[in-house]
C-alpha angles and dihedrals in degrees: 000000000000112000111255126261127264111262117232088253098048085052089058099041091053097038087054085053094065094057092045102042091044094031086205143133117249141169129242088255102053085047098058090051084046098044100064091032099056107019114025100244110140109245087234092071102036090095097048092046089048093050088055095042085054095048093050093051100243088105119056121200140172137167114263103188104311102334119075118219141197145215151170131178122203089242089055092068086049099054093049091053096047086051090038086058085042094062089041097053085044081061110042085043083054101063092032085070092044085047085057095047092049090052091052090049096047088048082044094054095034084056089052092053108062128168111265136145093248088057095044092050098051078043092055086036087051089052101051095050091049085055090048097043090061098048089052088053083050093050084049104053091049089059089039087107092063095046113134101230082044094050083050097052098047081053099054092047089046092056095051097049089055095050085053100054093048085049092051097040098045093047091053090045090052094043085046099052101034083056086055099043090049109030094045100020087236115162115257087232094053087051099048089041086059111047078038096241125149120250084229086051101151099134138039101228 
């Protein structure tokens, strides 16, 4: 059975070994000859590991000369994940504190809103109308089918359809008696006698 690959996240974890066990600089090159020597990462995806280590700030790298080197110490992963909690703690501190307003907001209204005859009237007032309002949009939707905007539209529709259908028809007839007259020499009255259509056809109904 052939050994498993490396995951995306065990190649950055061992590449980052070889910069914290050796605490030393090193090119992309001699990286991609250490990475499958000493820890097992394919060359092929050094590059691509190394990119993701720098852009979430655990490599560092910067350009000596014309050769670009990189580098990563074992306290420098300390120091982003302390500032990584502290940002963590600023923003849970900070909804805490907005937990605490909303609360305030929500004792101040509900003081606002005490109990009274006049309240629980508009309450009981507010309640009918909503009831009302929804058997009227039920009223509504069963005599959607008479609405004005919805009669105007069926008829639109109506009248292209027939107008289709004479445009259809008509074209058909003429094509049909044009390829009689010409390819059998028949006589156009013969034809319209006997499919019984008037020498003025020009509808269908």
């Amino acid at each position: 059975m052939a050994p498993r690959g490396l995951s995306a996240e065990e190649k950055r974890v061992k590449l980052l070994e070889i910069f914290h066990e050796s605490k030393d600089f090193y090119q992309l090159k001699e990286l991609e000859k250490l990475g499958p020597k000493l820890k097992g990462i394919v060359s092929q995806s050094v590059k691509e590991v190394l990119q993701s280590l720098v852009d979430d700030g655990l490599v560092q790298g910067d350009k000596i000369g014309s050769s670009n080197f990189f580098w990563s110490f074992p306290s420098q992963r300390g120091t982003i994940m302390q500032n990584r909690l502290k940002q963590v703690k600023e923003t849970r501190e900070g909804h805490q504190a907005q937990q605490t307003e909303l609360r305030g907001h929500i004792e101040v209204e509900k003081a606002a809103r005490v109990n009274n005859e006049t309240r629980t009237e508009k309450l009981e007032t507010l309640a009918r109308l909503k009831k009302t309002h929804v058997g009227l949009l039920d009223e509504l939707g069963a005599y959607g089918a008479c609405d004005p905007a919805k009669v105007e539209e069926t008829r639109r529709a109506v009248t292209l359809a027939k107008e289709a259908a004479v445009r259809w028809t008509a074209d058909n007839y003429s094509m049909l008696l044009s390829h009689f007259t010409r390819q059998y020499g028949a006589d156009a009255g013969e034809i319209r006698r006997h499919l019984g259509v008037e020498e003025e056809y020009e509808d269908i109904c």
